[in-house]
C-alpha positions in Angstrom: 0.0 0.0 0.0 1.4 3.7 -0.7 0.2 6.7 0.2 -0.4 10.4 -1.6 -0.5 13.2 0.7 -0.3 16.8 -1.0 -2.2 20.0 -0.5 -4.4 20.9 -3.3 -6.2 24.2 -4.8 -9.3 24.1 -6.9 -8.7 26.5 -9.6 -12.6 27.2 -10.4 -11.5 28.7 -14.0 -9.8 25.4 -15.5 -12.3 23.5 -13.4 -8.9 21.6 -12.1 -7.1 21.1 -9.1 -3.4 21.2 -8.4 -0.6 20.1 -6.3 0.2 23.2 -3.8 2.9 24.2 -1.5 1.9 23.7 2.1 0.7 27.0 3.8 -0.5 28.3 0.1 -3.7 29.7 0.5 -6.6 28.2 -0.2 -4.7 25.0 -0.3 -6.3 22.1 1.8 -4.7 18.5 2.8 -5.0 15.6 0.4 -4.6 12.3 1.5 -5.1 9.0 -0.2 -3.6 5.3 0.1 -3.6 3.3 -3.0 -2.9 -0.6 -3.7 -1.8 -1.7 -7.6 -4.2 -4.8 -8.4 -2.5 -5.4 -11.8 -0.2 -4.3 -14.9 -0.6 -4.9 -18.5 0.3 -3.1 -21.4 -2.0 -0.6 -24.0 -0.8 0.7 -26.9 3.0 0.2 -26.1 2.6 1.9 -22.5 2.0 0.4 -19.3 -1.5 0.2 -17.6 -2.1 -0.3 -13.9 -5.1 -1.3 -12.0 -5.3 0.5 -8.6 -7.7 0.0 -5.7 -7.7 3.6 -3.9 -9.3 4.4 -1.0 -10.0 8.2 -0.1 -8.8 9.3 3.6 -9.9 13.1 2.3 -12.8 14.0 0.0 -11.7 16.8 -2.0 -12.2 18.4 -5.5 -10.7 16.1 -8.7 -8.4 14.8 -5.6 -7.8 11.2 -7.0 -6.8 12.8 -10.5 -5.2 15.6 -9.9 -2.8 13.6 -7.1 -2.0 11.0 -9.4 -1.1 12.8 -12.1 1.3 15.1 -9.9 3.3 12.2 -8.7 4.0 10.8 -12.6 0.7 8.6 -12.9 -1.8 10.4 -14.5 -5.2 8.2 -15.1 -5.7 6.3 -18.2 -8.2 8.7 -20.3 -7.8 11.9 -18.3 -6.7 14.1 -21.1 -7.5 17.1 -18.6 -4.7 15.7 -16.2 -1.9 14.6 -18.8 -3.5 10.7 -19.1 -4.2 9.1 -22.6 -6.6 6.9 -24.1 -10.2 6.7 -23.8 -12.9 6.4 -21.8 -11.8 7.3 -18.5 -10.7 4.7 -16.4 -12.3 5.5 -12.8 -15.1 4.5 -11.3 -15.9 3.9 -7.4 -16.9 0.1 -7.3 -17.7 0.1 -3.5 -19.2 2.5 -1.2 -20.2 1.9 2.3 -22.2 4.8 4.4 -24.7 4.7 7.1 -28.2 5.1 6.4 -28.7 9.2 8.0 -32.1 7.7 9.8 -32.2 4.7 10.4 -28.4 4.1 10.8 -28.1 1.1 9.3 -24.7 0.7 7.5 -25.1 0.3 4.0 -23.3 -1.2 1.5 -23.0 -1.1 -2.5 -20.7 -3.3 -5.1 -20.5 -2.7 -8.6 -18.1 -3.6 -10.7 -17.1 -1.5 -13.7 -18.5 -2.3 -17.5 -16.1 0.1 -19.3 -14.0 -0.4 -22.0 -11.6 1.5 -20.2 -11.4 -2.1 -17.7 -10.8 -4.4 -20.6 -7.9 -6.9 -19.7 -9.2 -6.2 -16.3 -11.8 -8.3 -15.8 -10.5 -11.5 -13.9 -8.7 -9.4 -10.8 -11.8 -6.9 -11.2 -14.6 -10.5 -10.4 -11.6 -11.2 -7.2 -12.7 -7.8 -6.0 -16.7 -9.3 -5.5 -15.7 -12.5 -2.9 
C-alpha cells in the first residue's frame, strides 16, 4: 500500500485542481492510500489497476494527485492521461443510512472499455 498526501487548490476557472505548496492559500490537505491490483500493457505503454481508497474527499483529488506524482489516469486528457474512456469508477461504497443508521453497502463492478484486460482481478474484488 502507498500513500499520496499533497495540499491541493481548486482552480474554479480550468475547473482543475493542483498540487500546492503547504501553507498556500486556499490550499487544503489531500490524502489518499492506493494498492496496484495489476499491470498490462496498452498501446505500447504500461496500464495499472489500482484500488484507492480516499482518507480526504476533496475536489478532482484522486486525478489531480496522481497525475502530480507521474501517474496520470488512463483517459484523463485534462490531467496529462491518454486513451479513452476514462478509467475511474468507485466500485464500492459503504455509508450509514442518516435515519435509520443502518450501515449500507453497495458493489458494482465496472462495465467500461476503459477495464478491458481487467476483468478477472476486477470479479476477485466481489468475494
Amino acid at each position: 500500500v502507498d500513500n499520496f498526501v499533497d495540499n491541493l487548490v481548486k482552480d474554479g476557472k480550468s475547473h482543475m485542481a493542483r498540487v500546492a505548496k503547504a501553507g498556500e492559500r486556499e490550499a487544503k490537505r489531500a490524502e489518499l492510500s492506493y494498492c496496484v491490483l495489476a499491470e498490462t500493457e496498452r498501446e505500447g505503454r504500461p496500464v495499472g489497476l489500482a484500488e484507492v481508497e480516499l482518507k480526504t474527499g476533496r475536489y478532482h483529488q484522486i486525478r489531480a494527485q496522481f497525475a502530480a506524482h507521474g501517474l496520470p489516469l488512463y483517459g484523463d486528457g485534462k490531467y496529462g492521461g491518454w486513451g479513452q474512456p476514462l478509467a475511474l469508477f468507485a466500485y464500492r461504497l459503504s455509508l450509514v443510512h442518516p435515519k435509520s443508521g443502518q450501515p449500507l453497502h453497495f458493489l458494482e463492478l465496472p462495465k467500461s472499455e476503459a477495464f478491458a484486460g481487467f476483468e478477472e482481478v476486477l470479479e476477485r474484488l466481489t468475494l
